[in-house]
C-alpha positions as CSV (number, residue, x, y, z in Angstrom):
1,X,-11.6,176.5,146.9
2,X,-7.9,175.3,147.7
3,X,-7.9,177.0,150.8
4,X,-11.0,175.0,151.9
5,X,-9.5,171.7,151.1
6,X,-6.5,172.7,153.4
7,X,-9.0,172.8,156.2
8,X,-10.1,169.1,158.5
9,X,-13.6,170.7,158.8
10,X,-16.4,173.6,156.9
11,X,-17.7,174.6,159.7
12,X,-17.1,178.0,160.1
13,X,-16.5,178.3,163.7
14,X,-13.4,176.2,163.2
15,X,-11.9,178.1,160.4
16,X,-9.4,181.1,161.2
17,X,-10.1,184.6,160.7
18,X,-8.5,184.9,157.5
19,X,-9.9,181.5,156.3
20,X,-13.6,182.4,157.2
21,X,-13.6,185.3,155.5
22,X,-12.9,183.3,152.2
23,X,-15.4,180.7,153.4
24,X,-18.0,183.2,153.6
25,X,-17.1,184.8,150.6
26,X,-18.0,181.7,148.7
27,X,-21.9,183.0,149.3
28,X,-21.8,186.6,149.6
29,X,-23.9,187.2,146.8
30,X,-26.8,185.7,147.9
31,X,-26.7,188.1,150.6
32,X,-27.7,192.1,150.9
33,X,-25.3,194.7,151.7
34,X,-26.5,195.2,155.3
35,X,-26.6,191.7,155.8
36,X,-22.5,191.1,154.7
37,X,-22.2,193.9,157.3
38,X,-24.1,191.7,159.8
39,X,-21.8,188.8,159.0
40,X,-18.9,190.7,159.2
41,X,-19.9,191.7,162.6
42,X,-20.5,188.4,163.9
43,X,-17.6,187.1,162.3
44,X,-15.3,189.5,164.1
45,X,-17.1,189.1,167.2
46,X,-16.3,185.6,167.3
47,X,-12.5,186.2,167.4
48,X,-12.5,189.4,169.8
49,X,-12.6,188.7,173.7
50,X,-16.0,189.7,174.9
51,X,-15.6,190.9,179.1
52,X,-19.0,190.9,181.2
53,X,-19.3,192.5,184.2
54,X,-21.9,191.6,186.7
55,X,-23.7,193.9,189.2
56,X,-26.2,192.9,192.1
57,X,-26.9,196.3,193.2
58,X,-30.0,195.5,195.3
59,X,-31.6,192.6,196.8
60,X,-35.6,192.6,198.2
61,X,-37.8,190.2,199.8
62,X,-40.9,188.3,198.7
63,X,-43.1,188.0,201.5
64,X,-45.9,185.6,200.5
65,X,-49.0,183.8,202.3
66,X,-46.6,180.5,202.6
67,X,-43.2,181.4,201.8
68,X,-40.8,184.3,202.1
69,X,-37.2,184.9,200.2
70,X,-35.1,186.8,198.6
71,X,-34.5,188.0,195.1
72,X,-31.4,189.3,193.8
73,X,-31.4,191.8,191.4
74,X,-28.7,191.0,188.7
75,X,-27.8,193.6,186.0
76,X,-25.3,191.9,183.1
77,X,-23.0,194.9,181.8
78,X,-20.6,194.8,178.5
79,X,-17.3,196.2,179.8
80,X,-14.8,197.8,177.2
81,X,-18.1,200.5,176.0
82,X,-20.4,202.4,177.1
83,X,-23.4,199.6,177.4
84,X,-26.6,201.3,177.2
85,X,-29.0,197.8,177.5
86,X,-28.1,196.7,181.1
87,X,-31.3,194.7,181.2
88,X,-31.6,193.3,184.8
89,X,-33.2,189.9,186.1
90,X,-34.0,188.7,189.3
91,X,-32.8,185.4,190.8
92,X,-33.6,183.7,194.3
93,X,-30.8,182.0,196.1
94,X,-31.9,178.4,195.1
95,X,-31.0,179.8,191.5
96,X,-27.8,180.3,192.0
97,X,-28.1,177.2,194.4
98,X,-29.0,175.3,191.1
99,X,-26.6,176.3,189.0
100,X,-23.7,175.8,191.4
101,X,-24.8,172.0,191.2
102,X,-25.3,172.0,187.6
103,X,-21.6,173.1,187.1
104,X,-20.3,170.5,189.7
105,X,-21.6,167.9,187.5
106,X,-19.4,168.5,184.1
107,X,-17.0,170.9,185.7
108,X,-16.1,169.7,189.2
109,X,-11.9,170.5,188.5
110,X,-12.4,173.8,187.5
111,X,-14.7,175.2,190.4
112,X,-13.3,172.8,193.1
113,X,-11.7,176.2,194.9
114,X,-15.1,177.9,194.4
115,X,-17.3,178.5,197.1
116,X,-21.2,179.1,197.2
117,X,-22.2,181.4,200.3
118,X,-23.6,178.6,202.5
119,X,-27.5,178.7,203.6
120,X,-28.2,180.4,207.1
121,X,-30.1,179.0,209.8
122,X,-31.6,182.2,210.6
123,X,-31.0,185.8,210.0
124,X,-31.6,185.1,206.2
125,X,-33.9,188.2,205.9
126,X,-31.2,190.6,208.2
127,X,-30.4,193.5,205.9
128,X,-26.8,193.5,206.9
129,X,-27.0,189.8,205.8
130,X,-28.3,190.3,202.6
131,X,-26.4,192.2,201.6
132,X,-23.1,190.2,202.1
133,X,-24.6,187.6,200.5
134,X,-25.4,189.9,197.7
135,X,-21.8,190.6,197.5
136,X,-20.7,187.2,197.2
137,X,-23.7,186.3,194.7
138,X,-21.8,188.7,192.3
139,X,-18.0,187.5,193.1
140,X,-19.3,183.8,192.4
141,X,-20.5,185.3,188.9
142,X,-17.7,187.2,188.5
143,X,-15.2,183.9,189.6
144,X,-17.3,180.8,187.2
145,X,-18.1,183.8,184.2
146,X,-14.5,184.0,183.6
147,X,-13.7,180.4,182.8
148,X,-14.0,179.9,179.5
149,X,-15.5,176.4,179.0
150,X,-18.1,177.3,181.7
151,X,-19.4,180.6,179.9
152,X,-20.2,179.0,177.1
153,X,-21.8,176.3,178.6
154,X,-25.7,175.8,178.3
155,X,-26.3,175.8,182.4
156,X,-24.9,179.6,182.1
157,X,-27.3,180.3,179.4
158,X,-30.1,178.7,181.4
159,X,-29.1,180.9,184.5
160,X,-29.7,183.8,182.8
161,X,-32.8,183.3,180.6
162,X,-34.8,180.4,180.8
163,X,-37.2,181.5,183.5
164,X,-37.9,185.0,181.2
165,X,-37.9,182.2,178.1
166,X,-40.7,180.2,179.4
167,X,-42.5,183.1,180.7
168,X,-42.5,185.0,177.3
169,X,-43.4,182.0,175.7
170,X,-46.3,180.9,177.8
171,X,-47.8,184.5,177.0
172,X,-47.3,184.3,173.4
173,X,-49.0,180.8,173.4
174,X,-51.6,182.9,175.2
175,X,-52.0,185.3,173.0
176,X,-50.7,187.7,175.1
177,X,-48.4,189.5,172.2
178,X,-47.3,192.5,173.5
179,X,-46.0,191.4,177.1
180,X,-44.8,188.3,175.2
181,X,-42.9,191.0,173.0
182,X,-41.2,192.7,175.7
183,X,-40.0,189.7,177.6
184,X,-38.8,188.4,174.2
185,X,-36.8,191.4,173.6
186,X,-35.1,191.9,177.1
187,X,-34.3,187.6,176.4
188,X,-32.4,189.0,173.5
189,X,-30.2,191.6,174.8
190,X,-29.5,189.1,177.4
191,X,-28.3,186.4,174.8
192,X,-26.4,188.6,172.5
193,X,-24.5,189.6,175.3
194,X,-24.0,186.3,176.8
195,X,-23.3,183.5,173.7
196,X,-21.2,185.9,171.2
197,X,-19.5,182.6,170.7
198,X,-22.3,181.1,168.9
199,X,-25.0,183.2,167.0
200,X,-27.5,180.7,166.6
201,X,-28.4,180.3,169.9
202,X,-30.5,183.9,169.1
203,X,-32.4,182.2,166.5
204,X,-35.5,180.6,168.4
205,X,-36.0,184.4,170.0
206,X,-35.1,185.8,166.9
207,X,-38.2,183.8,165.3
208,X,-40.1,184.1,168.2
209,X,-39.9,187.9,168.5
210,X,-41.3,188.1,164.5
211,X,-44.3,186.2,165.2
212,X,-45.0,188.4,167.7
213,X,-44.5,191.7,166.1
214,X,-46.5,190.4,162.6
215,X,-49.8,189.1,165.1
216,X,-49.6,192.5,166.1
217,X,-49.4,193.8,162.9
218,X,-45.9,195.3,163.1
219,X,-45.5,193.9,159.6
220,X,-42.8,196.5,159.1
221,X,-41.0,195.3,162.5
222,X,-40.9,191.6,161.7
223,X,-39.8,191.5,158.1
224,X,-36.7,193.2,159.7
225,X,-36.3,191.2,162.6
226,X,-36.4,188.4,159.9
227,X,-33.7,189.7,158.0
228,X,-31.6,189.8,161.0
229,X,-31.8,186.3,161.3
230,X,-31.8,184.7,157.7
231,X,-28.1,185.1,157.5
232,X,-27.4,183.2,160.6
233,X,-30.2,180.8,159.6
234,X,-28.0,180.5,156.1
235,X,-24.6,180.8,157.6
236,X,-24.7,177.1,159.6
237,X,-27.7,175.9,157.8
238,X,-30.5,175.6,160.6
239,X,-32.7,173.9,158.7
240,X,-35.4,173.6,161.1
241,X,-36.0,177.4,161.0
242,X,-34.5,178.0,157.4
243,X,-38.2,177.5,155.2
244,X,-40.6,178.5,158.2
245,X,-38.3,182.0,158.3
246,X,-38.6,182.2,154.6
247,X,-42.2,181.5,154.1
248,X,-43.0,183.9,156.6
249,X,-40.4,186.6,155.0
250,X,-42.6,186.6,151.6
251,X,-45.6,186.4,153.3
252,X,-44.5,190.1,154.8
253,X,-42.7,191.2,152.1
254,X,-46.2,190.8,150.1
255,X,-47.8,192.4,152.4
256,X,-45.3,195.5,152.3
257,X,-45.4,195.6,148.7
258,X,-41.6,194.9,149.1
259,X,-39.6,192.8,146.2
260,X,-39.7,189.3,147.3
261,X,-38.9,187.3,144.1
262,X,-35.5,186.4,145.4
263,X,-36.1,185.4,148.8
264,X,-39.1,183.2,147.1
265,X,-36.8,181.4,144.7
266,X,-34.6,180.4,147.7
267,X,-37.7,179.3,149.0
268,X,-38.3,176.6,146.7
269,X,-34.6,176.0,146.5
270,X,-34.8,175.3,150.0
271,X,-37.9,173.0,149.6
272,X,-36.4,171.5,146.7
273,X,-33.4,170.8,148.6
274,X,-31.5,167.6,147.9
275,X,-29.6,167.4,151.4
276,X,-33.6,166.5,152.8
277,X,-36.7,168.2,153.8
278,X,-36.9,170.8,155.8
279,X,-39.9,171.9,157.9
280,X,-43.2,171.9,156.8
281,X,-44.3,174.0,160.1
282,X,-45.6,177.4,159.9
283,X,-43.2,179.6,162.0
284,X,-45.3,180.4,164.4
285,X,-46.1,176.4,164.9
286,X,-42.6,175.9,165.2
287,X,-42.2,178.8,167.8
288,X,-45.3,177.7,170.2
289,X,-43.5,174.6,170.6
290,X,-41.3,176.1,172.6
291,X,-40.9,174.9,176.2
292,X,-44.1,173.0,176.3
């Protein structure tokens, strides 16, 4: 414990290497082998440089009764490896429009030099046209992606997911599992890629993704997708999602016939929990709130 004394704070993302691995230490027995090898995995993540490369490769238009634009195809790539989940999205050039003006208003020094291609008069559906503005799209990626303060901001994150978010979510709240599924997942890859710095910002799709997969009766498929995210839920203490996830671990686990007396004793350690109550929500009523 003397080395956590030493430190001015506990939370982990503050500690050094060598100091977190102590910290975490402190409560590896409470975990599973695979999921120490999880942490361990986050853990170095956090202190190794992650480099994304972005593509626009193509670009079409969207020819509707009363409006016609462009989408940009944008395909986020991990450099360093072989990345084998280049999951694409498509953005109009308001989107990136949006977040150009988003930045401006926290980080106006750091992107002073940069330059958004400017809005044409005409000639906006000109092949040639698109395409240079396709080019540019992905330099202006490229140029704000590489400042630090600015990738991890929350306007980045919102670039890149939100609209997929809110469309996942609005099927799951429609019972629409399996599309809501699949937009969930493609969210995911998206994130894991994009906020190594902070793992719980998985957590909501983590959760999300579970209820999914048990209303379809992938009970299999969600008690593991909830054991990917207990330790994270443990690790920084998100109480919000700490007893819905757990609840809804023994409920599975019953249901697979797995053992389950552990995670049910931290259960009613968690509801027992001096530091307050935690949430009395079902996980799937805490999920459905989810941009309403």
């Amino acid at each position: 414990m003397t080395v956590m004394k030493s430190t001015t704070s506990t939370d982990p993302t503050n500690l050094s290497y060598h100091h977190l691995r102590l910290y975490l230490g402190l409560f590896a027995s409470c975990l599973t082998t695979a999921e120490l090898q999880q942490h361990w995995r986050a853990v170095k993540q956090e202190f190794r440089s992650i480099k994304l490369l972005f593509d626009i490769p193509s670009a079409r238009i969207i020819d509707q009764t009363l409006s016609k634009y462009v989408v940009y195809r944008i395909v986020v790539i991990r450099s360093g490896t072989y990345d084998c989940e280049r999951v694409a999205i498509e953005r109009r050039y308001n989107d990136f429009l949006h977040l150009h003006q988003e930045l401006l208003l926290d980080f106006s020094d750091e992107i002073e030099d940069m330059v958004m291609p400017r809005k044409r008069v005409t000639g906006n559906f000109c092949e040639e046209n698109i395409s240079e503005r396709r080019v540019a799209l992905r330099d202006y990626l490229t140029q704000i992606y590489s400042i630090r303060c600015i990738r991890r901001s929350q306007a980045i994150q919102a670039f890149f997911t939100q609209q997929e978010l809110k469309e996942a979510y609005d099927l799951l709240r429609g019972g629409r599992f399996s599309r809501a599924l699949e937009g969930l997942q493609k969210v995911l890859v998206l994130q894991e890629k994009l906020s190594s710095h902070d793992s719980t910002l998985v957590i909501p799709t983590l959760c999300a993704i579970l209820v999914c997969q048990r209303d379809l009766e992938d009970f299999n498929a969600a008690f593991q997708t909830g054991r990917r995210a207990l330790p994270t839920v443990r690790r920084y203490e998100l109480r919000r999602y700490q007893g819905p996830l757990l609840e809804a671990l023994v409920d599975l686990g019953y249901s697979l016939e797995l053992p389950v007396a552990q995670l049910q004793d931290e259960l009613t350690r968690v509801r027992n929990s001096p530091h307050g109550p935690v949430s009395q929500m079902s996980l799937k009523e805490l999920v459905v709130q989810e941009f309403v």
